[in-house]
N, C-alpha and C positions, 0 to 999 in steps of 0.2 A: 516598624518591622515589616518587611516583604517575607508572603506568605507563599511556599514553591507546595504545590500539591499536585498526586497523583492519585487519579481514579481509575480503578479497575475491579475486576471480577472475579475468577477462581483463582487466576496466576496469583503466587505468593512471594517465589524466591527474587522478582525482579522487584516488585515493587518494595520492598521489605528492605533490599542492599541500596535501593534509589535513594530513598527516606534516610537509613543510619549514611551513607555515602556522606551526602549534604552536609546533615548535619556534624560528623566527623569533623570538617573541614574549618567552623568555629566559623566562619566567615560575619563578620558584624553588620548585623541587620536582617541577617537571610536564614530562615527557617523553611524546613521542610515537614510534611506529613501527609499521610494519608485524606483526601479528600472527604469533609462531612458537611453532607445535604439534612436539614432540618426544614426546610422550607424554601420555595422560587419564587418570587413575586416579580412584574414585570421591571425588567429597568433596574435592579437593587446589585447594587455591588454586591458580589459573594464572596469578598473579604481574603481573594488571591491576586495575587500578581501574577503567577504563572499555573499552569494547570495541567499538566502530561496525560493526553487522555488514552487510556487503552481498550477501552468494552462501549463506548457510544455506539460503535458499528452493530451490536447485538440490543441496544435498551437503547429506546426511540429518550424515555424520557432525558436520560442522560444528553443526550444530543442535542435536545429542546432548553437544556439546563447551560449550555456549554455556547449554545449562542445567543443566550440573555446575560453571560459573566459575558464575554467576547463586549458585547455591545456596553458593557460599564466598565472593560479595557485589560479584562485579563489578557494575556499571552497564552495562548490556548494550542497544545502542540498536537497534534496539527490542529490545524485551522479546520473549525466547524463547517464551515459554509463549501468549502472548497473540496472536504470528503463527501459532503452528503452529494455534491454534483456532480464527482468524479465517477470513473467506472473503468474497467479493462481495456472494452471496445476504444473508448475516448483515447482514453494513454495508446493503444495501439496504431491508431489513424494521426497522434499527434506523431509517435516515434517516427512512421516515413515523412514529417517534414523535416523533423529535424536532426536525419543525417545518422539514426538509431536503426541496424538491423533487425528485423523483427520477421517472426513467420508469417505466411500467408494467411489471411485471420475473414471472416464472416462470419457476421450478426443473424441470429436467426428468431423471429417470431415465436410465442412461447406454442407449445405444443398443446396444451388447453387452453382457452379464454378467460383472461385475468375475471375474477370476480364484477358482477355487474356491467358485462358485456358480453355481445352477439354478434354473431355473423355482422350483421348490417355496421357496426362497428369498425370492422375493417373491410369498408367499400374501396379505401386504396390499395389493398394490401393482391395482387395476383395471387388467383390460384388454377393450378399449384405454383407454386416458385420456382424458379429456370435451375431444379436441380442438377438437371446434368451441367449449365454453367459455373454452377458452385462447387460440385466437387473435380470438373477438370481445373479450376483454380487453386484450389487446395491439395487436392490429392490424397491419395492414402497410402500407408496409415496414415491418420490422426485426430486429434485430439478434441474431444467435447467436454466443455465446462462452462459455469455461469457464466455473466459475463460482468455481476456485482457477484462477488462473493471468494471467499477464500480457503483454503486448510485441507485443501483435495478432498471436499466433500463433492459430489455428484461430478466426479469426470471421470471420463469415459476413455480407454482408447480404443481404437477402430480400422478394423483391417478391409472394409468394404464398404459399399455401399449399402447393401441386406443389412449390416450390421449396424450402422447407422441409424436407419428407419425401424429398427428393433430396438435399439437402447432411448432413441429423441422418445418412443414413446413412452417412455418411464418417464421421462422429466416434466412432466405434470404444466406448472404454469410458470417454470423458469425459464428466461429469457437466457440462448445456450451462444458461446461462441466454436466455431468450427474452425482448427485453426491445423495448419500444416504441424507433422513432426518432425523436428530435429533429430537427428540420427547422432547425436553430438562424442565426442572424444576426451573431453572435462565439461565440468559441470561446476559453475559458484554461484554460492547466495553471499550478497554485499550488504552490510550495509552501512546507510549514509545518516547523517546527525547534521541538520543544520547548514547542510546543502554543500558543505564545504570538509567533513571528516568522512571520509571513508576506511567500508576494513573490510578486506576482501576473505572471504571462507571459502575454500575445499568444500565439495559438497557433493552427496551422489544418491538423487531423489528415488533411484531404484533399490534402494536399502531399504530396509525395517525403519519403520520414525525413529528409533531410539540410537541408532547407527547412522543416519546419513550426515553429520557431520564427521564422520571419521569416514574419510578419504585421499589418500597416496596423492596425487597430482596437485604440484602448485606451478603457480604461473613463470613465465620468462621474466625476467624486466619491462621486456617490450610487451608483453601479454599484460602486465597490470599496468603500466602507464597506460593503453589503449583503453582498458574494463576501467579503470579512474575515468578518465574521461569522457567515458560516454555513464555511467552512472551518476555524473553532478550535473553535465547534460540534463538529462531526463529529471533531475528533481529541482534543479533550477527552473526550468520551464515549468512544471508539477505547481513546485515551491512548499513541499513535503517538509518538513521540520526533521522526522522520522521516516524511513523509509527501507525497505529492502529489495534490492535489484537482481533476479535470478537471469546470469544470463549463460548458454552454453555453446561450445566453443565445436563450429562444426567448419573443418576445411582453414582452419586459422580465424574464423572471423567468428566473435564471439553476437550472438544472436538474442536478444532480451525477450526473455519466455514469461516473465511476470512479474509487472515493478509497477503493482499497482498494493501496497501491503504499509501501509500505514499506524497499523500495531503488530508489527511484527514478533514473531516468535521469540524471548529473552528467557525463557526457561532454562536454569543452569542445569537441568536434566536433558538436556536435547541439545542444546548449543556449546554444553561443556566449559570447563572453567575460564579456558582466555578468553573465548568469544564472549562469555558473561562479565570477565571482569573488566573488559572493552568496553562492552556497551555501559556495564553501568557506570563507570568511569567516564565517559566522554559525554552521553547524557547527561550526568552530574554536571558537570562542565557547563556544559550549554544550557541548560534550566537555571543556573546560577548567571549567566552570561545577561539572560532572555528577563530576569529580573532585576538585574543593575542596571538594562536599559530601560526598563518597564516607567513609563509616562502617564501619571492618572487621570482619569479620564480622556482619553486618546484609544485611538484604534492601536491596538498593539499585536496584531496580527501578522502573519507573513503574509504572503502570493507571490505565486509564481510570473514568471517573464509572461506565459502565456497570459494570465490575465490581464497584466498591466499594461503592455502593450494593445492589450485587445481594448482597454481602456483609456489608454493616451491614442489611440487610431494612429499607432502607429504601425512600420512593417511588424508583420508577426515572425519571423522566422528568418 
């Protein structure tokens, strides 16, 4: 018997339809359930083939838990190793090689000193920073937020530069990205499964949370054959299992504002019934896929083109 399990946190209605979904389907040999940790020891099978992870990005232990099953061969969605080293900035300096519109974007130093460091700590770091280089790059408005982190907690938008050097000093010892704004005409969150399903959503992030999926504008043809292609793009190279690609559509050309979301929003309270019975449908699908091929004792992880190429030394891009 292969064991398909999902770990999570407060969310209830996705993981709950994930588990009866599977199971529903009678599939011989494949079982679904909620994830149970009783104990980690190093090296020990933890008695899954597949593993859907949704809150490792909040509980270090979960994450620490997810790449000791990883290393005795679960299928670990996404891949442990390759969230904890990703980041915003990353994905956005990857997207200009590989042919992804993106907004003008700079990384900036945290505005207090991480814990257990000093001045003398960053002896490479200028001061001050060539800010007038950085904001005629960028320009204003726009937009400050972390540059790990998700759920429109601490961003900012910003009509100046005063304004700027008013809000960076709130943000304590986050490390912020400054990124141009798009003045855009639609606006969709996508998402991908398995680098190869996509489902493109209407979306309009200057709503209430509970409204920005209800939104009037859908794409062309040639508008969603385009946003297809550049969101498998971007998780191919990634090599995301799960993913969500927001990207917005300014002057025809759709712009990728944030596809770095790896447990994405599945709330049928927010995403509404198709988009939930999508996801957990196709999910279903591919967790079932992801344990038929599942090989024990084998590395059964994804990656993306990006790494493996960086590892065959081959061309990257």
């Amino acid at each position: 018997m292969k064991k398909i399990g999902i770990l999570f946190g407060k969310e209830r209605s996705f993981p709950t339809a994930f588990v009866d979904r599977i199971n529903s389907k009678n599939i011989p040999g494949i079982v679904a359930e909620p994830v149970r940790i009783d104990k980690v020891a190093q090296g020990e099978d933890c008695g899954y083939a597949v593993i859907v992870d949704r809150i490792s990005q909040d509980v270090p232990f979960y994450r620490a838990f997810l790449k000791n099953a990883a290393l005795s061969g679960t299928a670990v969605i996404n891949n442990p190793f390759w969230w904890s080293a990703d980041e915003k900035f990353f994905n956005n300096a990857l997207a200009t090689k590989i042919n992804v519109p993106v907004p003008k974007t700079v990384i900036l130093p945290s505005r207090e000193h991480p814990d257990d460091t000093s001045d003398e700590s960053f002896s490479n770091l200028a001061y001050p920073l060539d800010w007038k280089g950085i904001f005629d790059y960028v320009g204003f408005p726009a937009y400050m937020k972390p540059f790990a982190g998700g759920g429109w907690k601490n961003v900012y938008r910003l009509a100046s530069q005063d304004e700027f050097f008013e809000k960076h000093s709130e943000t304590g010892q986050l490390v912020m990205l400054l990124q141009e704004e798009i003045i855009f005409e639609e606006y969709y969150r996508i998402y991908c499964v398995g680098r190869k399903h996509v489902h493109i959503m209407p979306y309009e992030p200057r709503n209430p949370h509970h409204l920005r999926y209800v939104a009037e504008h859908r794409p062309s043809p040639e508008l969603h054959k385009l946003m297809t292609e550049i969101v498998l793009r971007i998780n191919q190279y990634l090599g995301y299992d799960l993913n969500t690609v927001e990207l917005a559509l300014r002057d025809g050309v759709p712009y990728a504002i944030d596809f770095c979301n790896p447990a994405p929003d599945a709330d049928i309270r927010s995403v509404g019934q198709e988009n939930f019975d999508w996801i957990v449908e196709t999910m279903s699908n591919y967790a079932i896929e992801r344990a038929q091929e599942h090989k024990a004792g084998q590395d059964n992880l994804s990656w993306g083109e990006y790494v493996k190429r960086s590892a065959a030394g081959t061309t990257l891009f």
